[in-house]
KESEPA-993452 format. One line per field, with one value per residue (C-alpha): residue in three letters; chain; residue number from 1; z, y negated, x. Coordinates in nm, 4 decimals, always signed. Example, Ala and Ser with C-alpha at 12.3 -4.5 7.8 and 13.67 -1.06 7.14 Angstrom:
KESEPA-993452
aa: (ala / ser)
ch: (A / A)
i: (1 / 2)
c3: (+0.7800 / +0.7140)
c2: (+0.4500 / +0.1060)
c1: (+1.2300 / +1.3670)
//
This chain:
KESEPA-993452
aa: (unk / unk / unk / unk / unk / unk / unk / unk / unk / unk / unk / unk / unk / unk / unk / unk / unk / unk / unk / unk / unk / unk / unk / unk / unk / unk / unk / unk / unk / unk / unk / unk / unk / unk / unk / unk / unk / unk / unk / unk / unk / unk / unk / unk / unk / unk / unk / unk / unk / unk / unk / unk / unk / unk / unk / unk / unk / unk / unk / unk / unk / unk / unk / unk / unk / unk / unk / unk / unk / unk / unk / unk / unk / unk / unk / unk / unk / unk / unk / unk / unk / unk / unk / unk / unk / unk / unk / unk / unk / unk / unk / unk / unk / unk / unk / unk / unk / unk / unk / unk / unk / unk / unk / unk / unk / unk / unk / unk / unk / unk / unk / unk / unk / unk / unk / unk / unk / unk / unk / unk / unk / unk / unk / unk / unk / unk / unk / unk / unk / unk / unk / unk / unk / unk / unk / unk / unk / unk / unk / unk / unk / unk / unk / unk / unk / unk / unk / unk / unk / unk / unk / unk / unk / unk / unk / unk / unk / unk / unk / unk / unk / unk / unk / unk / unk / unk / unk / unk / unk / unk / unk / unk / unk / unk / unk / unk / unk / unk / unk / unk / unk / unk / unk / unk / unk / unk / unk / unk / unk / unk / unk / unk / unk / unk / unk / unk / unk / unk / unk / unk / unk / unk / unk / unk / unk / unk / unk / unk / unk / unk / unk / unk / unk / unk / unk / unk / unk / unk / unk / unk / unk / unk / unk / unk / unk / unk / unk / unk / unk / unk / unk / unk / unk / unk / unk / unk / unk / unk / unk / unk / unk / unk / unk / unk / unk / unk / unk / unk / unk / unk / unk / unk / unk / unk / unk / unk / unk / unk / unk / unk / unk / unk / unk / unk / unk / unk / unk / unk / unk / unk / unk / unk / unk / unk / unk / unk / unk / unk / unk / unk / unk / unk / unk / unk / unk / unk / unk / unk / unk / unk / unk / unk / unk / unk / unk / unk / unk / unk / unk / unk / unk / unk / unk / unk / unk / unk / unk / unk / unk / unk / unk / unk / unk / unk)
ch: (A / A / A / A / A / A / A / A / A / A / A / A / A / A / A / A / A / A / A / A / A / A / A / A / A / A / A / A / A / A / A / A / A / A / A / A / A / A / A / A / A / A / A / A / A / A / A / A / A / A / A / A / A / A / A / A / A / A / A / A / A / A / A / A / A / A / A / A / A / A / A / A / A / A / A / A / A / A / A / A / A / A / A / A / A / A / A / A / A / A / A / A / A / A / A / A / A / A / A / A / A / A / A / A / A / A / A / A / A / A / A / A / A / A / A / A / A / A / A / A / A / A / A / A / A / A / A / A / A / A / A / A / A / A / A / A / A / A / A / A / A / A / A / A / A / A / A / A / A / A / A / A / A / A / A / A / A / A / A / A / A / A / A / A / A / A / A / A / A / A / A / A / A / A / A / A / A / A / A / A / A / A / A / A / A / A / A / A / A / A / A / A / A / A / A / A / A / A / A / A / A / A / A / A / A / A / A / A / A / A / A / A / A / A / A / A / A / A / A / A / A / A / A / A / A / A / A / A / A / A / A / A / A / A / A / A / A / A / A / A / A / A / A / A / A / A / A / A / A / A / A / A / A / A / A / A / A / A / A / A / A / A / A / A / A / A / A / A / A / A / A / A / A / A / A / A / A / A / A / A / A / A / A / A / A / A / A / A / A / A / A / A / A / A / A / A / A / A / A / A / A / A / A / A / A / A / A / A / A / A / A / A / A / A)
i: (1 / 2 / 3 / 4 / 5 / 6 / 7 / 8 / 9 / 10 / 11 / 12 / 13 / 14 / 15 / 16 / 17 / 18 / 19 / 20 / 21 / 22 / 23 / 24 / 25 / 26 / 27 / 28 / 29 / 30 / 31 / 32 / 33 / 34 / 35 / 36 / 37 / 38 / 39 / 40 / 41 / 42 / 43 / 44 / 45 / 46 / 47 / 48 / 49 / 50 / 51 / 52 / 53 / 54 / 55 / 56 / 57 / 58 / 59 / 60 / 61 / 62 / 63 / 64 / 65 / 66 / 67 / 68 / 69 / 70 / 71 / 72 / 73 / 74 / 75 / 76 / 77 / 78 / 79 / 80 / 81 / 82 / 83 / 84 / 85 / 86 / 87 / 88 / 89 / 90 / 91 / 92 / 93 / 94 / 95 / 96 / 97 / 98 / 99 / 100 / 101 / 102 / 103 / 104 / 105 / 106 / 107 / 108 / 109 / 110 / 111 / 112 / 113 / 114 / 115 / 116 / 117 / 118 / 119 / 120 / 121 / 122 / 123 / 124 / 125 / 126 / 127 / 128 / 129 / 130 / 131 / 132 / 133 / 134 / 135 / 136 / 137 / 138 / 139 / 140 / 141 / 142 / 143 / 144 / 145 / 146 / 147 / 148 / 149 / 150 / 151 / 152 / 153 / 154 / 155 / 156 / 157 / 158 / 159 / 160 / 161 / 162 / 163 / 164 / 165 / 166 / 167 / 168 / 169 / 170 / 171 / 172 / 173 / 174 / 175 / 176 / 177 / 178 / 179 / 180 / 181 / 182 / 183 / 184 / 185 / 186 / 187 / 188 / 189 / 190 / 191 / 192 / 193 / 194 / 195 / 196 / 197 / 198 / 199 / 200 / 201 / 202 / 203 / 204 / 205 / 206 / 207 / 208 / 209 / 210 / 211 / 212 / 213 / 214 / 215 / 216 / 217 / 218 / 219 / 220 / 221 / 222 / 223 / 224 / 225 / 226 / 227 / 228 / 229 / 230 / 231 / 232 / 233 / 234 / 235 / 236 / 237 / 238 / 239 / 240 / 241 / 242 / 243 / 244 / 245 / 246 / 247 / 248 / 249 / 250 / 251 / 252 / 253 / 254 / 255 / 256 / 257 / 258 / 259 / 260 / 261 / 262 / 263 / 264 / 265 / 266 / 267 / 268 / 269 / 270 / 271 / 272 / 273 / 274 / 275 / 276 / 277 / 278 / 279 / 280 / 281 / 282 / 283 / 284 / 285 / 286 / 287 / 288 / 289 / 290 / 291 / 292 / 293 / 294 / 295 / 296 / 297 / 298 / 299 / 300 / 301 / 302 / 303 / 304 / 305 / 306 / 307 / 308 / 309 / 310 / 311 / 312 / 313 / 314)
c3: (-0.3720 / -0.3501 / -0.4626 / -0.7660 / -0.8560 / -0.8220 / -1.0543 / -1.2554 / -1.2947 / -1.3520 / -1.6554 / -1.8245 / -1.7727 / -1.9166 / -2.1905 / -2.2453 / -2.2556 / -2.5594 / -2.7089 / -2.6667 / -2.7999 / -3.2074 / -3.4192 / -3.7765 / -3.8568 / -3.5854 / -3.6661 / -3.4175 / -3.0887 / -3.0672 / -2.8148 / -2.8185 / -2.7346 / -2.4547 / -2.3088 / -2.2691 / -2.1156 / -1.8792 / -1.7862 / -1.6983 / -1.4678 / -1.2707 / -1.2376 / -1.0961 / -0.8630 / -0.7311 / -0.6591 / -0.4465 / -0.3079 / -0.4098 / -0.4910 / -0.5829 / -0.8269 / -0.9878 / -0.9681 / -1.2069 / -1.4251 / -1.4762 / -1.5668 / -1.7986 / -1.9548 / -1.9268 / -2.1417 / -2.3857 / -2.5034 / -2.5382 / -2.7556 / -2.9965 / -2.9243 / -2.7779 / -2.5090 / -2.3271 / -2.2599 / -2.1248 / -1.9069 / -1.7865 / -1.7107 / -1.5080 / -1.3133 / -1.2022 / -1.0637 / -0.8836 / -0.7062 / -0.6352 / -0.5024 / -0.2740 / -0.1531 / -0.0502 / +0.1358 / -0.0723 / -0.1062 / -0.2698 / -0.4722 / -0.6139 / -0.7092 / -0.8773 / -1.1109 / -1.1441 / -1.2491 / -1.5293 / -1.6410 / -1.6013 / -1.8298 / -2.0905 / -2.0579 / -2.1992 / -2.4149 / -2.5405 / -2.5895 / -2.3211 / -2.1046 / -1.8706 / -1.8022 / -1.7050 / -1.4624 / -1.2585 / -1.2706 / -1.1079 / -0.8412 / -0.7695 / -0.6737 / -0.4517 / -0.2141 / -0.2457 / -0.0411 / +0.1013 / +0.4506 / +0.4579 / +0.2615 / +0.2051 / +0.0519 / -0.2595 / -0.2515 / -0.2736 / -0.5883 / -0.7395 / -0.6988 / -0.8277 / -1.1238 / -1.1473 / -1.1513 / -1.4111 / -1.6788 / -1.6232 / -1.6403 / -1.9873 / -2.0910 / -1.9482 / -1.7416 / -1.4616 / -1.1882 / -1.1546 / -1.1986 / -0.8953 / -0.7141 / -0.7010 / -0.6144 / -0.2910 / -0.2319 / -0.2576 / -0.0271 / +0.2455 / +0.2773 / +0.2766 / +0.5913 / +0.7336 / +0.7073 / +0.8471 / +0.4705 / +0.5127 / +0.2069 / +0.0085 / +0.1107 / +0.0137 / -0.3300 / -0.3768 / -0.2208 / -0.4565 / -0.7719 / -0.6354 / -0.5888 / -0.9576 / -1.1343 / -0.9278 / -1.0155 / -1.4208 / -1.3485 / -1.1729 / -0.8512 / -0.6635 / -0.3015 / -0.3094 / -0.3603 / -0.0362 / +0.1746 / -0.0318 / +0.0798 / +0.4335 / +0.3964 / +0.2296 / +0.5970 / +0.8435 / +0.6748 / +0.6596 / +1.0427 / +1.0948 / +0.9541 / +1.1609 / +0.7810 / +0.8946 / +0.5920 / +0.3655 / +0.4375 / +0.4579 / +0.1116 / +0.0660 / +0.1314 / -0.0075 / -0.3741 / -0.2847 / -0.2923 / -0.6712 / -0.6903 / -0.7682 / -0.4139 / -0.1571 / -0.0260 / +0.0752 / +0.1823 / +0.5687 / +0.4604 / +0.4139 / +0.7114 / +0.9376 / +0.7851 / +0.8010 / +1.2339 / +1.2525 / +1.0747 / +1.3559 / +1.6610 / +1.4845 / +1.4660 / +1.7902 / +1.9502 / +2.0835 / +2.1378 / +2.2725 / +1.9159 / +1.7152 / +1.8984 / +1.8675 / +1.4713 / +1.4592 / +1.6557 / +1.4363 / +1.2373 / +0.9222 / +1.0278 / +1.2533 / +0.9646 / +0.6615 / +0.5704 / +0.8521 / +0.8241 / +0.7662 / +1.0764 / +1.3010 / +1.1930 / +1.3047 / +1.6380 / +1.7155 / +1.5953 / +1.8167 / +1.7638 / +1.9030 / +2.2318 / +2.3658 / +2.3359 / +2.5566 / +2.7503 / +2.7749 / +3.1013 / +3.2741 / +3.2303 / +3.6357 / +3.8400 / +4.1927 / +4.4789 / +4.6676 / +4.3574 / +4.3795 / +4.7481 / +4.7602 / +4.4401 / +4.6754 / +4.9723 / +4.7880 / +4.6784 / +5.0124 / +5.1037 / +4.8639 / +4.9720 / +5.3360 / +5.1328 / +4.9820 / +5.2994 / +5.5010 / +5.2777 / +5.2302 / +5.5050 / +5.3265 / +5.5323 / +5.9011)
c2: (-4.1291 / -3.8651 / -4.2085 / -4.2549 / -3.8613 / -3.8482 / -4.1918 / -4.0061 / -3.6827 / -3.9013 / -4.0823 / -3.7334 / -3.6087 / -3.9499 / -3.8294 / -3.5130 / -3.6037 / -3.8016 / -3.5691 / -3.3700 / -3.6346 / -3.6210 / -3.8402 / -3.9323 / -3.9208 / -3.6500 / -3.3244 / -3.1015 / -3.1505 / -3.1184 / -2.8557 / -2.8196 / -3.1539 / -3.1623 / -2.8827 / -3.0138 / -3.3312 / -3.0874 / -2.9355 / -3.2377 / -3.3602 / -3.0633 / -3.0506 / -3.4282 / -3.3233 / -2.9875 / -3.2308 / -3.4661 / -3.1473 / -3.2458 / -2.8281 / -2.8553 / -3.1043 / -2.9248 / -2.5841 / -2.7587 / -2.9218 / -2.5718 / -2.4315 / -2.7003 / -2.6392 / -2.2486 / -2.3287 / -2.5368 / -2.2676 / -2.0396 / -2.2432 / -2.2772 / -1.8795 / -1.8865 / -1.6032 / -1.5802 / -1.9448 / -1.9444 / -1.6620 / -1.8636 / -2.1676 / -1.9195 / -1.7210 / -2.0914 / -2.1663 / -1.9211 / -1.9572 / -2.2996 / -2.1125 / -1.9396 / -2.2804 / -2.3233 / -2.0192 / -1.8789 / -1.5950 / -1.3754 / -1.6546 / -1.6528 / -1.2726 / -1.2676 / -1.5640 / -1.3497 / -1.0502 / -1.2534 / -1.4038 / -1.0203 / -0.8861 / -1.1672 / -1.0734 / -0.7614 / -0.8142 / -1.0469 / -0.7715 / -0.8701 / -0.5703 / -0.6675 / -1.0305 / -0.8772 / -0.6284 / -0.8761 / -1.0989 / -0.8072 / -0.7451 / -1.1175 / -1.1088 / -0.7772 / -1.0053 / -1.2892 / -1.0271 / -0.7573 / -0.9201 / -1.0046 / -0.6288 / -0.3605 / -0.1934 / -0.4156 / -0.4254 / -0.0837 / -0.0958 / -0.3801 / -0.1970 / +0.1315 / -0.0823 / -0.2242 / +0.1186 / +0.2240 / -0.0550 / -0.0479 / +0.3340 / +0.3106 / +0.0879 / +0.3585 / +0.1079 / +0.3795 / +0.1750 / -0.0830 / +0.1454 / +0.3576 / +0.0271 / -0.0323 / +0.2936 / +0.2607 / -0.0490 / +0.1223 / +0.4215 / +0.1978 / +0.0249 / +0.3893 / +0.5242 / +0.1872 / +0.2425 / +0.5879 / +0.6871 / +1.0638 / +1.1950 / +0.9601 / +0.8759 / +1.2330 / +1.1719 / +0.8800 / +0.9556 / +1.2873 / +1.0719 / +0.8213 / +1.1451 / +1.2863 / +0.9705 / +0.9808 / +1.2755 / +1.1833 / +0.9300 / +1.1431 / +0.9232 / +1.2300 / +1.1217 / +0.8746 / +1.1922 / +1.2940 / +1.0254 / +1.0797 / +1.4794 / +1.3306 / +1.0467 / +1.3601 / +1.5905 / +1.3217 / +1.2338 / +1.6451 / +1.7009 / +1.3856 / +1.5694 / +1.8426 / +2.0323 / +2.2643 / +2.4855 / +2.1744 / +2.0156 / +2.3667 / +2.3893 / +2.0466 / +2.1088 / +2.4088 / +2.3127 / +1.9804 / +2.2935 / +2.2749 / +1.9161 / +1.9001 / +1.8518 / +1.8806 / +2.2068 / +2.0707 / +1.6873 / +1.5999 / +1.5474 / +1.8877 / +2.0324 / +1.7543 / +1.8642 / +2.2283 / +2.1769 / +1.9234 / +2.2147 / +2.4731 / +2.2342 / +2.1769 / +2.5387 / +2.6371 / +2.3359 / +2.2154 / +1.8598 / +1.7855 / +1.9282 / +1.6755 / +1.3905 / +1.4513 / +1.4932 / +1.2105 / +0.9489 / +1.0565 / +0.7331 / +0.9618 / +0.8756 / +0.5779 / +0.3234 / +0.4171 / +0.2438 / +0.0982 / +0.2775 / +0.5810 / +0.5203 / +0.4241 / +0.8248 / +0.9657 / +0.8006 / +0.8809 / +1.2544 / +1.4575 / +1.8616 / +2.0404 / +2.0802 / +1.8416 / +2.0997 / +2.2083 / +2.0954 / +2.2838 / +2.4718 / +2.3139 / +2.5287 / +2.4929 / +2.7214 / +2.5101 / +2.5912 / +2.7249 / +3.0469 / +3.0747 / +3.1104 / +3.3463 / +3.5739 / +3.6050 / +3.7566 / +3.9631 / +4.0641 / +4.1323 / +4.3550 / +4.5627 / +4.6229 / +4.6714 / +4.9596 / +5.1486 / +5.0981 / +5.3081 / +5.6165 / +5.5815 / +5.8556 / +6.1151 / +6.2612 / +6.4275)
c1: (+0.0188 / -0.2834 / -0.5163 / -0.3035 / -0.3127 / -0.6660 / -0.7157 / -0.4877 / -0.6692 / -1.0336 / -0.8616 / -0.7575 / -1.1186 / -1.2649 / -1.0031 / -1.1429 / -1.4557 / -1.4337 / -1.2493 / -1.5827 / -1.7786 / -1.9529 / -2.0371 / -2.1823 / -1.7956 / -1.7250 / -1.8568 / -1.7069 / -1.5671 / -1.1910 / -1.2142 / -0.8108 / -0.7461 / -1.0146 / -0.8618 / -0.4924 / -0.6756 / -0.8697 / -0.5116 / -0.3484 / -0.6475 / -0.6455 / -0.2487 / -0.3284 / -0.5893 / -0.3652 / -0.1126 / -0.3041 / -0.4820 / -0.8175 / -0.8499 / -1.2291 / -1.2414 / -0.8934 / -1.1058 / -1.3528 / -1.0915 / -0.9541 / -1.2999 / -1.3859 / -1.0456 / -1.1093 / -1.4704 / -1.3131 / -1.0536 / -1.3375 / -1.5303 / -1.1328 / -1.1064 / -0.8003 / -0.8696 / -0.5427 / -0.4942 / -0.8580 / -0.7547 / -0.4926 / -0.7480 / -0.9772 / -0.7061 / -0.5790 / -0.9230 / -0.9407 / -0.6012 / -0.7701 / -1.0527 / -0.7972 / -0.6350 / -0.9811 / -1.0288 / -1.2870 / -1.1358 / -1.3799 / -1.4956 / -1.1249 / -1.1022 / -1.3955 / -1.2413 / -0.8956 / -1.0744 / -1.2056 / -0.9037 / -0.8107 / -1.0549 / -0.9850 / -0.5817 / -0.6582 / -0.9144 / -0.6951 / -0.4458 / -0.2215 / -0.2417 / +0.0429 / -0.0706 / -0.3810 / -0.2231 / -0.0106 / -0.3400 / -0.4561 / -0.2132 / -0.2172 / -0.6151 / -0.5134 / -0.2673 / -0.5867 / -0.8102 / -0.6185 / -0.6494 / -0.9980 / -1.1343 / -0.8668 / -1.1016 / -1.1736 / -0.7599 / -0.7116 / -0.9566 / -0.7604 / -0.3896 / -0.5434 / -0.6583 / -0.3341 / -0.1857 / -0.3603 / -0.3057 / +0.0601 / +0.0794 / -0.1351 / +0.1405 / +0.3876 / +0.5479 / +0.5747 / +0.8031 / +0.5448 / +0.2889 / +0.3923 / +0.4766 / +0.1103 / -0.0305 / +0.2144 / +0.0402 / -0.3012 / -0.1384 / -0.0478 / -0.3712 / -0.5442 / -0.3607 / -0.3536 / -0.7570 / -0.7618 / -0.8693 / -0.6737 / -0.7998 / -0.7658 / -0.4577 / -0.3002 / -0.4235 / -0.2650 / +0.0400 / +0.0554 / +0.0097 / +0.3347 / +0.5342 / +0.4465 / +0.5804 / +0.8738 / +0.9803 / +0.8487 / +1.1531 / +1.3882 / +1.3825 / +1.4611 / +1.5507 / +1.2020 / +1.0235 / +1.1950 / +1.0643 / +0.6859 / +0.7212 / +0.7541 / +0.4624 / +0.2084 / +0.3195 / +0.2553 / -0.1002 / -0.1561 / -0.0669 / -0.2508 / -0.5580 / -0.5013 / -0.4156 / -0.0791 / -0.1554 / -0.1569 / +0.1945 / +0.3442 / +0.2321 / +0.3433 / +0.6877 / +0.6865 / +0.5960 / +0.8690 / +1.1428 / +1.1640 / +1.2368 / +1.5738 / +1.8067 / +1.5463 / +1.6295 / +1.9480 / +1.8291 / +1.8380 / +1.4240 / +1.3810 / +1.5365 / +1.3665 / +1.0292 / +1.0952 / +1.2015 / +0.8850 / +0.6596 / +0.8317 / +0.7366 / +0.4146 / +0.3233 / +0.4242 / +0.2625 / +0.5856 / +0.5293 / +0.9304 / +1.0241 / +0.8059 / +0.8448 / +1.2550 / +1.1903 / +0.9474 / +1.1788 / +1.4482 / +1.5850 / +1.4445 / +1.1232 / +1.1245 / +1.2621 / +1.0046 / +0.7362 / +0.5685 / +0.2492 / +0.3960 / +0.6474 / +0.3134 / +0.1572 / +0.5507 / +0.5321 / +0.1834 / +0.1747 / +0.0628 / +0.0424 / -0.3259 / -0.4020 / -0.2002 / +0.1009 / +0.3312 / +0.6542 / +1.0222 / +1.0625 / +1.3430 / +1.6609 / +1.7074 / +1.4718 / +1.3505 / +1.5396 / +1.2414 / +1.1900 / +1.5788 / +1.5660 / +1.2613 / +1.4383 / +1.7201 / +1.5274 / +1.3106 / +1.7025 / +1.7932 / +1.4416 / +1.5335 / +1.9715 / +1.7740 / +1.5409 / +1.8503 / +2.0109 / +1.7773 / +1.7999 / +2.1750 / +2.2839 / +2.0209 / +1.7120 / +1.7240)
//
């Protein structure tokens, strides 16, 4: 089967190629047809999973719309070599390619082709460098919100959020997170900006910031419902324990199932905050028997005391 896909793919290229050709008759090279040939070869050569010599197929396709000026189907051609490129695991190879195709989407004037081109070369390399994916989602971001498509505009900035406290990238992180709760609210996703109030504390307390996600949840106040949301009065008792360095009061708020079934990054910050100084523990409501004891003969000394003076002085 793969033997007869590949034969297959080598006759459309053959194809192509004379399509390609000039002559004393043949002025110009029929750059349209060349390219469907290239197309077909390179499905061939996916299917038999022969992904180099597809990759080429799809660039020689790529090249040929280029040369007829048809940008967005050369896009195309280039954004599936580089998935072919990924099949390879050349992964950086392969985002390089996308963020071509990319460019051509919206030079092209297809600024939402060009965005989930994007966000497609961000889940290529967000295993391998988070940091080149965080770029990519940001990017993303930004071309949707241009468009004003705001939920998948904010979809991708909590991709880029995620990936920032997953790298320990605080500041950042708060940013980012701040810019997910604005278009929230923009769409009047109220309770989301909730759960984003608690996302900005946890990174604040996690930068040792108190006076930052007190702020935080105080500006939250005039987002409509918050004041009366289980979220706020879980961040308000968390802020209390916080401030008084009572670690039994944040771990209660933080193993709450508020905080234990968000995102799991943010969950991971909940179960590992810890307030400064290693806090301190409740006293035991029970005093040990031993204090209780010696209370009660100190007690005693003292009836013994009155006692002695009770008759009045000789």
């Amino acid at each position: 089967m793969a033997a007869q896909k590949i034969n297959e793919g080598l006759e459309h290229i053959a194809k192509a190629e004379k399509y390609l050709k000039t002559g004393f008759l043949k002025w110009k090279p029929d750059y349209d047809s060349a390219a469907t040939e290239y197309s077909k070869a390179a499905v061939a050569f996916k299917n038999a999973k022969q992904f180099d010599q597809a990759k080429e197929a799809y660039l020689r396709e790529a090249a040929s719309h280029e040369n007829n000026k048809a940008l967005f189907h050369a896009a195309k051609a280039y954004e599936q070599a580089g998935m072919m490129l990924k099949e390879m695991q050349k992964h950086y190879e392969a985002v390089e390619l996308i963020e071509k195709a990319s460019m051509m989407y919206l030079e092209n004037g297809t600024p939402d082709t060009a965005a989930i081109a994007l966000d497609r070369a961000g889940k290529v390399i967000e295993n391998i460098n988070p940091s080149k994916a965080i770029q990519l989602y940001q990017q993303t971001a930004s071309v949707f919100e241009n468009e004003e498509r705001l939920r998948q505009s904010v979809e991708m900035y909590g991709k880029a959020s995620r990936l920032l406290v997953r790298g320990r990238r605080l500041d950042e992180a708060t940013a980012s997170l701040q810019k997910e709760k604005s278009i929230y609210k923009d769409i009047e996703n109220y309770p989301t900006c909730y759960k984003k109030t608690i996302a900005q504390v946890l990174v604040h307390l996690h930068r040792n910031d108190y006076v930052a996600a007190e702020k935080c949840v105080r500006e939250s106040y005039s987002i409509p419902g918050f004041r009366e949301s289980e979220d706020c009065a879980a961040l308000e008792q968390l802020l209390e324990g916080y401030d008084q360095q009572d670690q039994d009061q944040v771990s209660d708020v933080c193993n709450s199932p508020l905080f234990k079934y968000m995102d799991n990054d943010y969950a991971k910050l909940a179960l590992s905050l810890s307030v400064r100084g290693g806090g301190i523990k409740k006293k035991s409501p029970i005093a040990p028997q031993g204090k209780a004891e010696g209370s009660v003969v100190t007690s005693s000394h003292e009836n013994e005391e009155d006692d002695e003076y009770a008759g009045g002085l000789c």
